[in-house]
C-alpha positions in Angstrom: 116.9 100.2 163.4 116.6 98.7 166.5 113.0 97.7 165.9 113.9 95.6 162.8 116.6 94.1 164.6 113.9 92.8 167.1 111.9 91.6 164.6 114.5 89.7 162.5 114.9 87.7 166.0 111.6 87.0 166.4 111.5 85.3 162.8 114.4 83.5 163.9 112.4 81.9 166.3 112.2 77.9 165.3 108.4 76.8 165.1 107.1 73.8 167.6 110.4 73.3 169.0 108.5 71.6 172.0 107.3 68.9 169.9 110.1 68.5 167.8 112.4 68.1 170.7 110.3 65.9 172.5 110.0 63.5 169.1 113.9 63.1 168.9 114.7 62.1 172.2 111.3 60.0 172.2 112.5 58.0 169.3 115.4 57.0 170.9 114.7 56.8 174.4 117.3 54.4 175.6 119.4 57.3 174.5 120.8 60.7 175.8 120.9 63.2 174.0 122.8 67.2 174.5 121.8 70.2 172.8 124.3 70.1 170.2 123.2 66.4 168.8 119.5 68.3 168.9 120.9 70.8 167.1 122.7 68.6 164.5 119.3 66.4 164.2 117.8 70.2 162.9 120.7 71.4 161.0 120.5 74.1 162.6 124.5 75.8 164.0 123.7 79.4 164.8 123.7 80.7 168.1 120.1 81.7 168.2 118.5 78.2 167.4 121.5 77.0 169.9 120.0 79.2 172.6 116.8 78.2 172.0 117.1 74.7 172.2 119.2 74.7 175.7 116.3 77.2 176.7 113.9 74.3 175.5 115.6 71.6 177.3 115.4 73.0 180.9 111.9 74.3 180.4 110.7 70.5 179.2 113.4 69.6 182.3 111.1 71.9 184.5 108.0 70.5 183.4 109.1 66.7 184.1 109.0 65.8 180.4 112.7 65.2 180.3 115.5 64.5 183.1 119.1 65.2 183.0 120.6 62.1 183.1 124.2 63.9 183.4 125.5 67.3 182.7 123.8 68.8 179.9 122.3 65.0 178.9 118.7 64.1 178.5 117.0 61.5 178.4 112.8 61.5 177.9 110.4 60.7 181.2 108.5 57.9 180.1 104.8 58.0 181.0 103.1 56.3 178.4 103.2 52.4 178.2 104.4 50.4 175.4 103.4 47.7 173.5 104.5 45.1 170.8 102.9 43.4 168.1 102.5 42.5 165.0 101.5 45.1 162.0 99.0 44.2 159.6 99.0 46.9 156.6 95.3 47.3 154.6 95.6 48.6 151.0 94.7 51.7 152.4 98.0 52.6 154.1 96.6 52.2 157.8 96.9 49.4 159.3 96.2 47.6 162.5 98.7 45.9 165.2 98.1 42.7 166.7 98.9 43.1 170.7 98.9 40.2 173.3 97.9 42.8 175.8 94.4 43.6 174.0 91.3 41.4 172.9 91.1 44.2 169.7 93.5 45.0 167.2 95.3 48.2 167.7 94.3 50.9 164.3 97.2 52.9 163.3 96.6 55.5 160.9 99.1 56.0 157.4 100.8 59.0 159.3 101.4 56.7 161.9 102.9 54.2 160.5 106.5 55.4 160.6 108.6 53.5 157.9 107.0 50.2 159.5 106.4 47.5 156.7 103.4 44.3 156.6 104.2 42.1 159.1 106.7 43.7 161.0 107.1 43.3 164.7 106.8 46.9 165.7 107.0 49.3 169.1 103.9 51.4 169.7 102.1 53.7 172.1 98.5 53.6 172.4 96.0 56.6 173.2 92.2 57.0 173.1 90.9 58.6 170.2 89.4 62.2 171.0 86.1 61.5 168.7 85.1 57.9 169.3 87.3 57.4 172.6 88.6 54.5 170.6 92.1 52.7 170.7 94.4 53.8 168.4 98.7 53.8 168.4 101.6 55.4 167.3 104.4 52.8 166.0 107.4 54.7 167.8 110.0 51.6 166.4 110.3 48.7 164.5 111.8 45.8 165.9 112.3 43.1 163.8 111.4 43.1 160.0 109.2 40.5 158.5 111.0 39.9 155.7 114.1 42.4 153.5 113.8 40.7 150.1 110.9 42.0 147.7 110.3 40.9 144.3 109.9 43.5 141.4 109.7 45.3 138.7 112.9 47.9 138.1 112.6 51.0 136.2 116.3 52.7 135.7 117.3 56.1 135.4 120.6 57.7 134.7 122.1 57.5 137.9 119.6 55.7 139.9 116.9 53.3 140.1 113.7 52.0 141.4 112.1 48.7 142.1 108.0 48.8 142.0 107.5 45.6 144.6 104.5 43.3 143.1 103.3 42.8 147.0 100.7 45.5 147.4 101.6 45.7 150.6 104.8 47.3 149.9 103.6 50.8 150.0 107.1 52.6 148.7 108.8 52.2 145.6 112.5 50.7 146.7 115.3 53.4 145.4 118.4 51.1 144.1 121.5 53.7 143.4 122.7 52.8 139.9 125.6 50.7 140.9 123.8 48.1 142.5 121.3 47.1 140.0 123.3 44.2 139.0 123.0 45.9 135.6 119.8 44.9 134.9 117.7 46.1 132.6 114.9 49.0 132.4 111.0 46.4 133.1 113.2 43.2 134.5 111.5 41.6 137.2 114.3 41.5 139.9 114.9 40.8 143.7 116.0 43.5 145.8 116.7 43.4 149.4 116.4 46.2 151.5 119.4 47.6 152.7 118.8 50.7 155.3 115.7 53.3 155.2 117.7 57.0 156.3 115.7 59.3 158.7 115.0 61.6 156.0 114.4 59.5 152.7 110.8 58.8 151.8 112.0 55.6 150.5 113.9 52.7 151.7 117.1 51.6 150.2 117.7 48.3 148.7 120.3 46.7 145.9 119.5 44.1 143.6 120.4 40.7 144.4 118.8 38.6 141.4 117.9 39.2 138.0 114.7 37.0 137.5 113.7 37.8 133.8 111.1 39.5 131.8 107.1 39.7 133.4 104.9 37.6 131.4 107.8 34.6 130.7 106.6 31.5 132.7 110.3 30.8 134.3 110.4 34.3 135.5 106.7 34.2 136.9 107.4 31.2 138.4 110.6 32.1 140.1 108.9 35.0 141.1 106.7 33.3 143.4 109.3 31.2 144.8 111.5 34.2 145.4 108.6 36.0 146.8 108.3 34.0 149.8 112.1 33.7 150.2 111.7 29.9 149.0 114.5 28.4 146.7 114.1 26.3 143.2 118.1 24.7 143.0 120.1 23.5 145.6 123.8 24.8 146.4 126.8 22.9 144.5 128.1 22.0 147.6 124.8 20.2 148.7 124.6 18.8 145.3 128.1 17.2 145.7 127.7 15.8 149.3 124.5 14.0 148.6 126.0 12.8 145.0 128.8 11.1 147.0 126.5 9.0 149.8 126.6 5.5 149.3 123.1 4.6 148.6 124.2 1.0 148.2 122.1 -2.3 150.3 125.5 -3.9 152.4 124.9 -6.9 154.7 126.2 -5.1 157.3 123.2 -2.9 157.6 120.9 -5.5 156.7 122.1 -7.5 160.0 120.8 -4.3 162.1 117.6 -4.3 160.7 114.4 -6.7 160.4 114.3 -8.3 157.0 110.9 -8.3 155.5 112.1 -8.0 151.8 109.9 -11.6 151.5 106.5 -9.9 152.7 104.3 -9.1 149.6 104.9 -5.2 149.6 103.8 -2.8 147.4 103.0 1.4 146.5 100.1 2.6 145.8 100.7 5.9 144.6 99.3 9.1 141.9 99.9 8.4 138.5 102.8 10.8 137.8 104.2 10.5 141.4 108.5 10.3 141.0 109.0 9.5 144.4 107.6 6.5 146.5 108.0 7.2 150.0 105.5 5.1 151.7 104.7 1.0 150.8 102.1 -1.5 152.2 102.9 -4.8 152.8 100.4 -7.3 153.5 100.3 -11.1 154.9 97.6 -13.3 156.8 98.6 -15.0 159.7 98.2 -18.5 160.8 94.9 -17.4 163.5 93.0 -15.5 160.5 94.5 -12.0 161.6 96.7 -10.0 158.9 100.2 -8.3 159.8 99.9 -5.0 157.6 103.4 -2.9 157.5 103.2 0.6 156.7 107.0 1.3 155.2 108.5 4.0 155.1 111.7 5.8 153.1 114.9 5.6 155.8 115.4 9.1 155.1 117.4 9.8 158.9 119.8 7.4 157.5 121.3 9.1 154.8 120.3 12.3 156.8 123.1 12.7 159.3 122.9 15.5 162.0 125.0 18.3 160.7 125.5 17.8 157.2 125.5 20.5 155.1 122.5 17.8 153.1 120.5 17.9 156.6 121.1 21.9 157.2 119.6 22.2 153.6 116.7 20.0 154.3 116.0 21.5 157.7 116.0 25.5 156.1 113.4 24.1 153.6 111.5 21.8 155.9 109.3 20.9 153.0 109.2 20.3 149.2 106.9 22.4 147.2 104.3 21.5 144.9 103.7 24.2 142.4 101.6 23.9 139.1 104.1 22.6 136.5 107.1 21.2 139.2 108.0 20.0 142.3 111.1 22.2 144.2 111.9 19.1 146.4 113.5 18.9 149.9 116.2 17.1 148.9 118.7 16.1 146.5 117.2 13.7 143.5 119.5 11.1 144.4 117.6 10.8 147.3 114.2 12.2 146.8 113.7 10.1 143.3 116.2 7.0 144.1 118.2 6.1 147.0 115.1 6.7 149.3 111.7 6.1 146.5 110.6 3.1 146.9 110.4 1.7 143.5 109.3 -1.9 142.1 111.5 -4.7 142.2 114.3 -2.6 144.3 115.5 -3.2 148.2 115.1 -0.4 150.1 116.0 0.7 153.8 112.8 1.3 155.6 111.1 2.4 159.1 108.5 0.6 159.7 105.2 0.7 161.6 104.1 -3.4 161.6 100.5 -4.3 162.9 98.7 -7.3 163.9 94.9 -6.6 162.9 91.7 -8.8 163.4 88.6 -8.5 161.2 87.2 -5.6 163.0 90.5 -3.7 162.2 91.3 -4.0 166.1 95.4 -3.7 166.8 96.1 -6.9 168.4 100.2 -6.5 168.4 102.4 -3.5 167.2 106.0 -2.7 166.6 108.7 -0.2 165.2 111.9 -0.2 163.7 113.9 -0.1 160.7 113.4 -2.7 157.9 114.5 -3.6 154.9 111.9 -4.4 152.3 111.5 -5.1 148.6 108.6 -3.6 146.5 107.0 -6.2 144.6 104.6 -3.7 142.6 103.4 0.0 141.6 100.0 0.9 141.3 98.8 4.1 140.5 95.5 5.1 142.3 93.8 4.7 139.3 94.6 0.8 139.0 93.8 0.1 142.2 91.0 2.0 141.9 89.5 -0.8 139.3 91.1 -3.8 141.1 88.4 -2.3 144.1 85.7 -1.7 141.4 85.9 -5.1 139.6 87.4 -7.2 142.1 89.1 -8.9 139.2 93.3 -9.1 138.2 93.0 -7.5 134.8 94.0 -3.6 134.2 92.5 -2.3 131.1 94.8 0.2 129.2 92.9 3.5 129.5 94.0 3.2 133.4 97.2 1.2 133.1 100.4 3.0 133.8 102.2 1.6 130.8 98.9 2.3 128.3 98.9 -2.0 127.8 96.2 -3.7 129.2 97.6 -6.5 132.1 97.1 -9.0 134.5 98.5 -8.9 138.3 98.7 -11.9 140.8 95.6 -12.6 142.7 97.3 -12.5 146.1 98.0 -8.7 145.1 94.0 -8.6 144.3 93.2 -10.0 147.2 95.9 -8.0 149.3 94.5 -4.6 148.1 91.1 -5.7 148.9 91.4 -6.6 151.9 93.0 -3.7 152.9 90.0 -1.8 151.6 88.0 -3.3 153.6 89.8 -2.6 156.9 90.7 0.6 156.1 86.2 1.5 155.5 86.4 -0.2 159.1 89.1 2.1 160.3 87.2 5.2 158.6 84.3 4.5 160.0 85.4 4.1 163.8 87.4 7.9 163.1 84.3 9.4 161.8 82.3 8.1 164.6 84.8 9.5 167.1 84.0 12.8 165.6 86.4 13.2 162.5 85.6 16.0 159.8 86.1 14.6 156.5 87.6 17.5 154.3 87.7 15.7 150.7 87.9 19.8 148.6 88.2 19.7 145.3 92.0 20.3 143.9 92.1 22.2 140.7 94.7 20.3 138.3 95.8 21.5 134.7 96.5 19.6 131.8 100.0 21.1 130.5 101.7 21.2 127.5 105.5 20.8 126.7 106.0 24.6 127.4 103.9 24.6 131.0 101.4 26.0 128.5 97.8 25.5 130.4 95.8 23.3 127.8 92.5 22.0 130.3 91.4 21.6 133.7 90.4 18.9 135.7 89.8 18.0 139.0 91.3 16.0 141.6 89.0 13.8 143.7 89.9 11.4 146.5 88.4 7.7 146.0 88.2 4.7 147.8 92.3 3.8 146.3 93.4 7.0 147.6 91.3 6.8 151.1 93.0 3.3 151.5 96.4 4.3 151.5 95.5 7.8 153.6 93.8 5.6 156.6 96.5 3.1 156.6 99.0 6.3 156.9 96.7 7.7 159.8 97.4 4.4 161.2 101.0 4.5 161.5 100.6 8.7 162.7 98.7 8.1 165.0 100.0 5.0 166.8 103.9 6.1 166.3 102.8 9.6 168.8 100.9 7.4 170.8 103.6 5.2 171.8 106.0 8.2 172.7 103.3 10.2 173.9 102.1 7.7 176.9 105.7 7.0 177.9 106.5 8.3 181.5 108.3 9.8 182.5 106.8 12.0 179.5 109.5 12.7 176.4 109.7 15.7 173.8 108.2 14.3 170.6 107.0 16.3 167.6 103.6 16.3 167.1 101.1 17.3 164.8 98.1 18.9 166.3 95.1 20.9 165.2 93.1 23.1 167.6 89.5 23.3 168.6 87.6 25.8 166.0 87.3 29.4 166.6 83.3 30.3 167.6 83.3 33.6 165.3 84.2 31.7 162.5 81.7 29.1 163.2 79.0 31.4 163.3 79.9 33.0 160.2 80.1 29.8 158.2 76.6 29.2 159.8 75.3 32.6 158.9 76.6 32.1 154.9 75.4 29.0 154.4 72.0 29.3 155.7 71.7 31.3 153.0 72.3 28.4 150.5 69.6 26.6 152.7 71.5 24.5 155.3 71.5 24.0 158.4 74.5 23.2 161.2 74.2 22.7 164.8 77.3 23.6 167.0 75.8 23.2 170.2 79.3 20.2 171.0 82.0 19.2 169.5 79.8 16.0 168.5 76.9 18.0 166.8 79.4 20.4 165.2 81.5 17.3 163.6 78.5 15.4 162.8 76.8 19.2 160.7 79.4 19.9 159.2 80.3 16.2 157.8 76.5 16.5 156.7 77.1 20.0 154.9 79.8 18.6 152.8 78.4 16.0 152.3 74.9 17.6 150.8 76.7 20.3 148.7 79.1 17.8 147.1 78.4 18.5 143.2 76.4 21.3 144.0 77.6 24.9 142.2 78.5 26.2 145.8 80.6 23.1 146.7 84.0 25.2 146.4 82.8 28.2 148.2 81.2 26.0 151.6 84.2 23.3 151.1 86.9 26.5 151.5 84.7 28.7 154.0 84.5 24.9 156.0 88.4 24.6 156.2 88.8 28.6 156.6 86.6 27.9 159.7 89.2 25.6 161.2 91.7 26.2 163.2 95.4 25.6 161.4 97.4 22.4 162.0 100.7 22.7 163.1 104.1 21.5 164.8 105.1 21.5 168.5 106.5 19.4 170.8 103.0 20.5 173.2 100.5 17.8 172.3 96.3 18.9 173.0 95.4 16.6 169.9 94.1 16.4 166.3 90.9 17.9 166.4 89.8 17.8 162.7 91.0 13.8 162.8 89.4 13.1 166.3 93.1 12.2 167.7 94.3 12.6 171.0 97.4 11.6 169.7 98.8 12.4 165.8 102.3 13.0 164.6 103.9 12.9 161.2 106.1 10.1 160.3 105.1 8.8 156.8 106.6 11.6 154.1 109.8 12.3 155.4 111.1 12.7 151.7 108.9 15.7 151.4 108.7 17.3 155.1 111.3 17.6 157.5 108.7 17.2 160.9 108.7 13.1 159.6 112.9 13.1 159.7 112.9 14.4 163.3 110.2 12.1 164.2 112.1 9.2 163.1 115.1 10.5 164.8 113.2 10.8 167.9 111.4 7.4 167.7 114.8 5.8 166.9 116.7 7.6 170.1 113.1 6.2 172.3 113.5 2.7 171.0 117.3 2.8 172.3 116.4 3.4 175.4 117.4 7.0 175.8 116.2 9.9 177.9 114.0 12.9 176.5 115.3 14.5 174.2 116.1 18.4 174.7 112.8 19.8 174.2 113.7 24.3 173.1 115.5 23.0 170.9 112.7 20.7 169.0 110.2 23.0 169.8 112.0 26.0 168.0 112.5 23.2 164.8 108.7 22.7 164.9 108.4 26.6 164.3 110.3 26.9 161.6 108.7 24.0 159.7 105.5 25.2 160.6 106.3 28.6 159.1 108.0 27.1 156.0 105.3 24.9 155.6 102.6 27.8 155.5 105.0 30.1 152.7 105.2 26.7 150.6 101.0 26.6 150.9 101.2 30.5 149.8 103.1 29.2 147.1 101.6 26.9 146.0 98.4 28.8 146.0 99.9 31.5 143.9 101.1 29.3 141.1 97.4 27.6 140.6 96.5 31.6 140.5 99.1 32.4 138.3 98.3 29.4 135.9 94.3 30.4 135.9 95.2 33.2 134.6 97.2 31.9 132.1 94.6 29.7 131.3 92.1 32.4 130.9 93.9 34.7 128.5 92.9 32.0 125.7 89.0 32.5 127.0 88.7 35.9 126.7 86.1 36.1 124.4 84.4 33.4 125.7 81.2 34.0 128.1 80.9 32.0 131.8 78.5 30.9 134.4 80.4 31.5 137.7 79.3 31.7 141.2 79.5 34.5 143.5 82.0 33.5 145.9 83.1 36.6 147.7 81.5 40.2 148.6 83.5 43.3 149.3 82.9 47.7 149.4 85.3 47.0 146.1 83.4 45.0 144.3 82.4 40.6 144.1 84.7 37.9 143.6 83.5 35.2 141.1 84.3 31.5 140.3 83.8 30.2 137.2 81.7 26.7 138.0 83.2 24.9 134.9 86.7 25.4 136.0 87.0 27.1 139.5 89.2 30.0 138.4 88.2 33.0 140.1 88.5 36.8 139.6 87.0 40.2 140.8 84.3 42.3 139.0 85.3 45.5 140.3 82.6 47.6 141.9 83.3 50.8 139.7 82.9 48.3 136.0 79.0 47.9 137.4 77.2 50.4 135.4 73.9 50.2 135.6 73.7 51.8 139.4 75.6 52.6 142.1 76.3 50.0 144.6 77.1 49.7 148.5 78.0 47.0 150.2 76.3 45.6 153.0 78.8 43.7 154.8 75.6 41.7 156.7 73.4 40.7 153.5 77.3 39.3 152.0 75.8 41.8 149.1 76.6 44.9 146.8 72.8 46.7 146.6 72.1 49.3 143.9 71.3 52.5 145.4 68.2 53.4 143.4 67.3 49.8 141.6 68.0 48.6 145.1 69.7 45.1 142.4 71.3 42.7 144.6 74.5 40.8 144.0 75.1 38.6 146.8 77.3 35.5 147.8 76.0 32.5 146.2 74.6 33.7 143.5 75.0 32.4 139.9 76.5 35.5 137.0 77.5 35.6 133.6 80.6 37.1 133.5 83.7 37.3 130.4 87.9 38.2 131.4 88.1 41.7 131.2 91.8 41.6 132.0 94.3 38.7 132.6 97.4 40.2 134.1 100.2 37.6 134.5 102.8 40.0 136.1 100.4 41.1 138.7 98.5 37.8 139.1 95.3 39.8 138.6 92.3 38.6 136.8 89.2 41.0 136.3 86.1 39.9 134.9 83.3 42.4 133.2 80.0 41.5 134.5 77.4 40.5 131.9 74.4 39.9 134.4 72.7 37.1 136.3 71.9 33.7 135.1 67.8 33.6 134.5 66.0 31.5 137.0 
């Protein structure tokens, strides 16, 4: 009897209580904990487990693993270092964490990963590993989620639910109890935020906060996106109202504070189904034979008062966003598409940039200020496109904007060519100075009155379009360098662009020489002057979109900040925005600032711009995401009518799970997995950019030219598989 009795306390003995210990009071460490919390933590309220836990505590005590803090309190000895960083997940599950402290990212196993989500600023510890004595961490706690809302698809039960997120990334399906599913209905696509994630659940917890529609419909799909990346597609009734009530009207009063220039010959240049005009040209010779050229701009600060709930608005979008069948704009349509567009035959309140130029496109004079102007005419790019061509005053009606063939007045012929010719001038000097000029292709659809995708074309940038873009340049540029070289120096916003990063150069030359050319990055002068040479040579060539992208990927990325070191990519020393503040908020802050110079007053307070730079940097990069997914989304549409159709496309990515082609004819792009190639088994060999056939030792690598047909166009999950049919004959 007695022996059994020893026995049954032996099972009761709890298993690793060492480590188990040791992981609650690590994961709190800033707090102390007693042996009855411990116990609680376990579930455990018999006084054996009790026993053996204060048992526990003073051997761990003993053993400096733990100190007593207070009576019967502990709190864990830290002896292993800490880091922060940022998680990046792989589709795997592992992931790695980005950490100031090291030159390597930081792996960090699935098991590891601790309820920490993509993007998550997390707490970890870092050991070596036993095998390969390389780093690897622990994430021990997050600290600061990347993001709460997910969008999804929510399949309902009878007393609960769950959202399946359409982010890959999101490795756990998001439980919703039944009473916050905002009744919707079993396959919606929905937007749940995340609400709490308990110790012991394997999911997080979330509720439903919008109801998008069924997967498949184009509103929904499109809302999707938006929601996705937390962007909005209406504006707040309140927001609405405000800007409904401004008075938009042209009073004398303002017109006294201002320089009148509504008798200058002004004009827009702009694309054909452009709805707001935010930038005009005006154009005059002067007595001596040089030209004052006025780049105008929409007075959005002056509508835009500090503190509205219109500018709060404006500020939390910081941009407008162009997606595939509509603009979501910054602001308001009174504003965006009257008060501030600057439409024909209406006076408008301006800030302008005004410059006296020579013949060699040399700035003689310059000033800035608000105006008020008048727009005397609208082009589209495509009229002054044949007024360069033909040097004549007629449109014909296959370009005209109102389908009528017309005439215009010759000093608007001879305005616009002028301005032509100073802006090849201008271009010139830049691209001596070291300028890359990126001129990518932009995919464009031709829609129908349901969004439905009925061609593609191409957008291309020609002499029209490289008029207005120097002439903008211009104003950038100028405007930062006259707050920039002020002393003592003032907080301005500025847009700069950072030297490129070597690895990425080398890569770009490594997949290129492949396609036989050649780059020298020996300075910055031999690196501009290749690279302007390599896409220059592989314009019109199959692999234009694959060296054009891999060229920009190369790059550093442009951003905000009040800390100027220059526009590298434009060969700047000084660049700012200041000509679209309709459709960014960085060009409304610059005005601000340049108006608050002009007046004489001190720098501005620079946190506070700099942390407003952020945020439009950021909103500027999930409105590019954005944007990106809805050209996706509507290839895809596009393709579902092709299905039976066979295309030539262009190897334009290699991975170990298959290749990524682009269809030459139409640049939509989509992924013959690796398993769907049947005729051997392939490997990739990540330094060929290949997949190689194990026995046939077949090659498919970057660059090469398939056949390939849509094996599967998913609009829900943006996916578009192609079946491989084989290589184009030589």
């Amino acid at each position: 009897m007695d022996r059994k009795k020893k026995r049954r306390r032996k099972n009761n003995n709890i298993s690793n209580l060492t480590n188990t210990i040791l992981n609650i009071i690590k994961k709190d460490r800033n707090k102390s904990f007693n042996y009855k919390q411990i116990a609680s933590k376990l579930g455990l309220n018999d006084a054996s487990s009790r026993n053996q836990i204060i048992k526990k505590l003073q051997q761990l005590k003993a053993k400096n693993e733990i100190e007593e803090v207070e009576r019967g309190k502990f709190k864990v000895i830290i002896k292993t270092e800490y880091y922060t960083g940022i998680l990046n997940l792989t589709s795997k599950g592992s992931g790695y964490v980005n950490c100031e402290d090291f030159e390597d990212d930081i792996f960090v196993a699935s098991n590891n990963i601790n309820k920490a989500l993509h993007n998550d600023e997390v707490e970890l510890y870092i050991y070596k590993r036993r095998k390969r004595g390389k780093l690897e961490g622990e994430i021990t706690q997050v600290i600061k989620r990347a993001r709460t809302n997910y969008v999804g698809v929510i399949k309902i039960h009878k007393n609960y639910a769950f959202v399946i997120a359409d982010d890959t990334k999101m490795y756990k399906d998001i439980f919703v109890p039944i009473n916050k599913t905002l009744k919707a209905e079993e396959g919606d696509k929905v937007l749940v935020k995340l609400e709490d994630w308990p110790e012991k659940a394997d999911s997080p917890y979330g509720k439903v906060i919008k109801i998008l529609g069924k997967p498949g419909e184009h509103n929904t799909e499109i809302h999707s996106i938006l929601a996705e990346y937390g962007l909005p597609y209406e504006f707040p009734g309140e927001v609405e109202e405000y800007a409904n009530k401004l008075d938009t009207s042209i009073t004398a009063k303002e017109i006294s504070k201002r320089r009148d220039m509504r008798s200058d010959l002004t004009f827009t240049i702009d694309p054909r189904d452009a709805k707001d005009f935010d930038d005009a040209l005006s154009f005059k010779q002067l007595d001596g034979g040089n030209y004052e050229i006025g780049i105008h701009i929409a007075d959005v600060s002056h509508y835009l008062q500090e503190g509205s709930v219109l500018d709060d608005e404006a500020y939390e979008r910081a941009t407008s966003i162009y997606l595939v069948d509509r603009v979501v704009p910054m602001l308001p349509e009174v504003l965006s598409n009257s008060a501030c567009s600057l439409r024909p035959y209406e006076e408008k309140y301006t800030f302008s940039a005004v410059f006296e130029i020579n013949s060699k496109a040399e700035i003689i004079n310059q000033w800035f200020g608000r105006t008020v102007t008048y727009s005397d005419a609208r082009f589209s790019y495509g009229e002054a496109q044949t007024v360069i061509e033909t040097k004549k005053n007629i449109i014909p009606k296959d370009v005209s904007l109102t389908g009528e063939e017309y005439k215009i007045d010759k000093t608007l012929v001879n305005a616009i060519l002028k301005l032509d010719e100073l802006a090849k001038i201008l271009r010139k000097k830049r691209m001596s100075s070291g300028a890359i000029s990126f001129d990518k292709v932009e995919v464009r659809f031709n829609l129908d009155k349901d969004a439905n995708p009925t061609g593609v074309y191409f957008k291309t940038s020609k002499e029209a379009n490289k008029l207005i873009e120097e002439f903008m340049l211009l104003a950038n540029r100028k405007v930062a360098e006259f707050v920039g070289k002020q002393k003592p120096q003032k907080t301005f916003v500025y847009r700069i662009h950072d030297e490129p990063d070597d690895y990425k150069l080398a890569t770009l030359k490594n997949i290129v020489s492949r396609f036989g050319y050649k780059i020298n990055f020996m300075d910055r002068k031999t690196t501009s002057s290749s690279l302007n040479n390599l896409l220059k040579e592989v314009n019109g060539k199959k692999e234009q979109n694959l060296v054009d992208t891999l060229a920009i990927r190369s790059m550093s990325k442009a951003e905000y900040t009040t800390r100027n070191i220059g526009h590298y990519g434009l060969a700047f020393d000084y660049y700012s925005h200041f000509t679209s503040p309709i459709r960014r908020y960085p060009d409304v802050m610059t005005h601000r600032l340049l108006q608050y110079y002009l007046d004489g007053k001190k720098s501005a307070n620079q946190d506070i711009y700099e942390d407003k730079c952020k945020h439009s940097s950021n909103m500027e990069y999930l409105a590019t995401k954005a944007e990106r997914d809805s050209i996706k989304y509507m290839q895809i549409k596009f393709m579902q009518d092709h299905k039976d159709q066979e295309f030539l496309g262009v190897i334009s990515g290699v991975t170990d799970w298959g290749i990524y082609v682009e269809i030459i004819e139409n640049k939509c792009e989509g992924m013959v997995r690796i398993r769907d190639i049947k005729d051997d088994h392939y490997i990739f060999d990540e330094s060929q950019y290949a997949l190689i056939g194990n026995n046939t030792k077949n090659m498919h690598q970057l660059g090469d030219e398939v056949i390939v047909k849509v094996k599967q166009a998913d609009l829900a999950k943006r996916h578009l598989d192609f079946q491989l049919i084989g290589k184009k004959e030589a």
